[in-house]
C-alpha positions in Angstrom: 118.1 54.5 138.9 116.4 56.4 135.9 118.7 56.1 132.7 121.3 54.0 132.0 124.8 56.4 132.4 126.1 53.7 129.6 123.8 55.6 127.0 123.9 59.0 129.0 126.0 60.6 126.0 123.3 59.8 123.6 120.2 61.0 125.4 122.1 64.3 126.3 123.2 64.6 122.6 119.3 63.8 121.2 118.2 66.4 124.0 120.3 69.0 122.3 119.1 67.9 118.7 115.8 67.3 119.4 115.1 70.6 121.0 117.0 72.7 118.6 119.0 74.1 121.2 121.6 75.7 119.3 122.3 75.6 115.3 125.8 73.9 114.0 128.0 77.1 114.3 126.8 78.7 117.1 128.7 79.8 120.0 127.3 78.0 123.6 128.7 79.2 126.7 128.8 76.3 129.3 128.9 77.6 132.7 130.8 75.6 134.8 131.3 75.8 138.7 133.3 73.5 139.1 130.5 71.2 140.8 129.2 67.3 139.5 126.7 68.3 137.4 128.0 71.3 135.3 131.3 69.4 134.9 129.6 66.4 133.3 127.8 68.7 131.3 131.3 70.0 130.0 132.6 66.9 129.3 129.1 65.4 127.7 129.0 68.4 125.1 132.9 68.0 124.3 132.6 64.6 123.4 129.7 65.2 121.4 130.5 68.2 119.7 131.2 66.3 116.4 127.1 65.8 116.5 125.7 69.2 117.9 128.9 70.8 116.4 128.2 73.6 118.9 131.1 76.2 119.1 132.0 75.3 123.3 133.0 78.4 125.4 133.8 77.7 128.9 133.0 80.1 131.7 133.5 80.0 135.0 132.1 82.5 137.7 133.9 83.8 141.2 131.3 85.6 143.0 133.5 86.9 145.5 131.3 84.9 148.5 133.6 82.1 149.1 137.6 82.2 149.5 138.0 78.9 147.4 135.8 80.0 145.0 139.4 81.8 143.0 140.8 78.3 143.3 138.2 76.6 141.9 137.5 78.6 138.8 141.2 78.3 138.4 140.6 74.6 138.0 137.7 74.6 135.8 140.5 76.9 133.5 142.8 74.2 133.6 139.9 71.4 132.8 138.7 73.8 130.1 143.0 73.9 128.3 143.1 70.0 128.8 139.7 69.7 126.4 141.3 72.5 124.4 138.6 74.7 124.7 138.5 78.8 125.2 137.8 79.9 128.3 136.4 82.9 130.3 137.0 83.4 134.0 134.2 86.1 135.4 134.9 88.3 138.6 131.8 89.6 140.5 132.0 91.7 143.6 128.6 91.1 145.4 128.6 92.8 148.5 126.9 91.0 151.8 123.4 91.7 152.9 119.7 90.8 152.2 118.6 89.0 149.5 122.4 87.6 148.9 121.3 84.5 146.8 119.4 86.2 144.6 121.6 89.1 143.9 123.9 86.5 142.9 122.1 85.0 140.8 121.0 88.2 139.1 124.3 89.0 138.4 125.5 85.6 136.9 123.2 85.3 134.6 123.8 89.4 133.6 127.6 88.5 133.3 126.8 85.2 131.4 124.3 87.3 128.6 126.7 89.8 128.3 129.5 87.0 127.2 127.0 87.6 123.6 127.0 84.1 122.9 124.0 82.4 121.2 123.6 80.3 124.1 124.3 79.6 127.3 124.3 75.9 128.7 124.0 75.2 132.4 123.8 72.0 134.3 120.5 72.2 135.7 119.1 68.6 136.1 115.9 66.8 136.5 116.2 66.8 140.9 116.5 70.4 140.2 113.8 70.8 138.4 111.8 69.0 141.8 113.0 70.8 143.9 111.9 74.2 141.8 108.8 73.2 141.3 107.9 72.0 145.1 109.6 75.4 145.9 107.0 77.3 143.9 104.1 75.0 145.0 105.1 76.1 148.7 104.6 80.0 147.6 101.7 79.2 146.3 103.0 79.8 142.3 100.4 79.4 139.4 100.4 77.0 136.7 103.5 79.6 134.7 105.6 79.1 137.8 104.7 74.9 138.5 106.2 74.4 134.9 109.7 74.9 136.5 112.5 75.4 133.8 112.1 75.1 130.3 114.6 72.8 128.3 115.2 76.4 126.5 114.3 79.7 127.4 115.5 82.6 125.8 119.6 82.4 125.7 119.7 79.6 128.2 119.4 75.7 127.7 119.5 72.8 129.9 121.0 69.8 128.1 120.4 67.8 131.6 117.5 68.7 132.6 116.1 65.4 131.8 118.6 63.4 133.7 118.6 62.7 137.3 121.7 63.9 139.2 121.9 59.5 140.1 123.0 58.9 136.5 125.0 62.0 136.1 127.1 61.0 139.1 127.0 57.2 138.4 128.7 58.3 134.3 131.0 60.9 136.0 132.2 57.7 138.8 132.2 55.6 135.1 134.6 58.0 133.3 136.1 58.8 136.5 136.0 62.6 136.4 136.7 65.0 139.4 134.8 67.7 140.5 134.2 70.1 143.9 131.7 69.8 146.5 129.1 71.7 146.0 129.4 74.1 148.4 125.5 75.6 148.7 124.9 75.6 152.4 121.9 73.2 153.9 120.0 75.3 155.8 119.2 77.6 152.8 116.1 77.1 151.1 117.3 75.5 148.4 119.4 73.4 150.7 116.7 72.8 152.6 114.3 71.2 149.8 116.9 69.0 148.7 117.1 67.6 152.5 113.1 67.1 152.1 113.3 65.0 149.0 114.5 61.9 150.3 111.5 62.2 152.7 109.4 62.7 150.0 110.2 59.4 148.0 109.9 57.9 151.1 106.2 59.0 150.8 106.4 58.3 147.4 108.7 56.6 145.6 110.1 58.7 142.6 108.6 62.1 144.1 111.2 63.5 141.9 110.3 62.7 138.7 106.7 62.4 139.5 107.2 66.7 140.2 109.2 67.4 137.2 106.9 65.5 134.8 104.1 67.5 136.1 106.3 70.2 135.5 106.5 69.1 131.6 102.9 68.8 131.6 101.8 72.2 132.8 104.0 73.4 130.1 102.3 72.2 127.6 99.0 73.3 129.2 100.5 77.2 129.8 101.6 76.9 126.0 98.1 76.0 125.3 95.9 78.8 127.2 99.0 81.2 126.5 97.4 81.0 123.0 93.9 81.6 124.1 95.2 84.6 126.4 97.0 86.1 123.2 93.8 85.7 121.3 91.7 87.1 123.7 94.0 89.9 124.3 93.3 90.9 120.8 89.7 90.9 121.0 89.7 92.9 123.8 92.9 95.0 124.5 92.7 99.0 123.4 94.7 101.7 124.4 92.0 102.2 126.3 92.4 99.0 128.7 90.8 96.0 129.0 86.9 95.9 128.3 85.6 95.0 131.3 82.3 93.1 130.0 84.0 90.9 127.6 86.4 89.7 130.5 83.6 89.0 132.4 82.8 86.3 129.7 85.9 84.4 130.1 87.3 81.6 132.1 87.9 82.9 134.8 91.8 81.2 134.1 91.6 83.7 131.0 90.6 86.6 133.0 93.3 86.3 135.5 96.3 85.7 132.5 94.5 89.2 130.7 94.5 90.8 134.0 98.2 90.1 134.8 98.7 91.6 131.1 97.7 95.1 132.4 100.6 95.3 134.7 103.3 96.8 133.8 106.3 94.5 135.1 104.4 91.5 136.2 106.1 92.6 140.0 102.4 92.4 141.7 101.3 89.6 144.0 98.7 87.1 142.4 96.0 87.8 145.1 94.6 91.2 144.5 94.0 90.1 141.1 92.5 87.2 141.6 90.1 89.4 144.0 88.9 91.0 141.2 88.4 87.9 139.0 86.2 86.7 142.2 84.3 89.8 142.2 86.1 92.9 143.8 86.3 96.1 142.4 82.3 95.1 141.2 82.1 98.3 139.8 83.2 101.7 138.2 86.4 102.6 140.7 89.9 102.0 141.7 91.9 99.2 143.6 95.4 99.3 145.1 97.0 96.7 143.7 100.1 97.2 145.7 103.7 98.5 144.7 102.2 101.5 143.5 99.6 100.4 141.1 96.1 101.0 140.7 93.3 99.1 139.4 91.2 101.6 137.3 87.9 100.2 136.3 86.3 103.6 134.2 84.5 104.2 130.9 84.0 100.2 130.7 87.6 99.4 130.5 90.0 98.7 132.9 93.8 99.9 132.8 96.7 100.2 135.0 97.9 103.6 136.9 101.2 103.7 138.5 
């Protein structure tokens, strides 16, 4: 098993230190379901809030989906008043239909920003982070979508991520904590991927963490040729568009990052772009990018119409 769960409360609090994940003072909302991992996420930031000195909000999230779900924010309350911390039950009405998970999602994490907290802390761990990576491998992701999760991003930090869910459960069976189920359902593709790990360290032992160190690797490599791509974007960026004989000069890596630049939402597939890195669109014209939006290659620049 990766990491001791005897010295679990000190790598979580130097995760939160190191990383500057929040300043002493500022308000973190942890979002708790009620599950393994956000609970010992709760209980790992109480303890340590003397260090991190973090000002704990706990919120929990009933999505409507699920009849227990009432019940079981109702007991992440009652956790949250025996730790004599605030807390913040969340109601969301999602109606059925396509795309279910992902509304969902989209609408937590608009209910958890509009909380206005400084941050918001979830339990995301390391066999998470596998399993989001090898899902954006399988759609075929580039090297900003193989990073995974960051530690931070934005509002949102991951004290766990680090830690496998084996030595959060083995500290929660330690301090003998309770928790739910977690009720995702298996033949989901989430559900699914975490069925195929197993598999996968059969293949390879430690498939896990051999994924999500890759994943900190690219990272640091995105961070890296996002510098060159700002640079470049300087050089070459006019309200005008993109001159097209400069690109040419680039990595082609750089090309494509510029090119992805130009549109406006970032909403278009990575292959008709890649096309023209490869040599479509060869000359003076147009190309359908798709969702609207055109490739215009005129006056030796290329822009965007929509």
């Amino acid at each position: 098993m990766k990491g001791d769960p005897r010295t679990l409360q000190r790598r979580v609090l130097g995760a939160v230190q190191r990383s500057g994940l929040w300043m002493p003072g500022e308000s973190v909302a942890v979002a708790v379901s009620g599950g393994l991992d956000s609970t010992v996420l709760l209980h790992l930031l109480h303890r340590t809030q003397g260090a991190h000195r973090g000002e704990l909000v706990v919120c929990s999230i009933d999505h409507g989906l699920r009849p227990e779900s009432a019940h079981e924010v109702e007991g992440v309350g009652a956790l949250a008043r025996n730790l004599s911390l605030p807390f913040r039950a969340i109601k969301l009405e999602i109606e059925p239909g396509p795309n279910l998970a992902e509304r969902a999602r989209d609408a937590r994490r608009l209910a958890l920003e509009s909380l206005g907290t400084a941050c918001i802390a979830t339990g995301h761990h390391e066999d998470d982070q596998a399993e989001t990576v090898l899902f954006h491998l399988l759609r075929g992701s580039g090297m900003r979508g193989l990073q995974g999760m960051q530690i931070k991003n934005g509002p949102w930090v991951r004290p766990l991520l680090f830690e496998s869910r084996e030595a959060l459960h083995a500290w929660a069976m330690q301090e003998a904590l309770t928790w739910v189920e977690d009720p995702s359902n298996p033949g989901s593709q989430r559900g699914t991927l975490r069925g195929l790990m197993p598999r996968l360290d059969e293949i390879h032992g430690g498939a896990g963490r051999a994924l999500s160190r890759s994943a900190r690797l690219l990272a640091r490599e995105d961070e890296w040729l996002s510098s060159l791509a700002d640079a470049a974007w300087e050089e070459l960026h006019s309200e005008r568009g993109l001159n097209r004989e400069m690109l040419a000069l680039l990595h082609p890596a750089l090309q494509l990052r510029l090119l992805r630049r130009l549109v406006p939402d970032g909403s278009i597939r990575a292959e008709p772009l890649e096309s023209v890195v490869d040599g479509a669109l060869s000359g003076p014209g147009t190309l359908d990018l798709g969702r609207g939006i055109t490739l215009v290659w005129s006056s030796g620049h290329l822009r965007v119409e929509t």
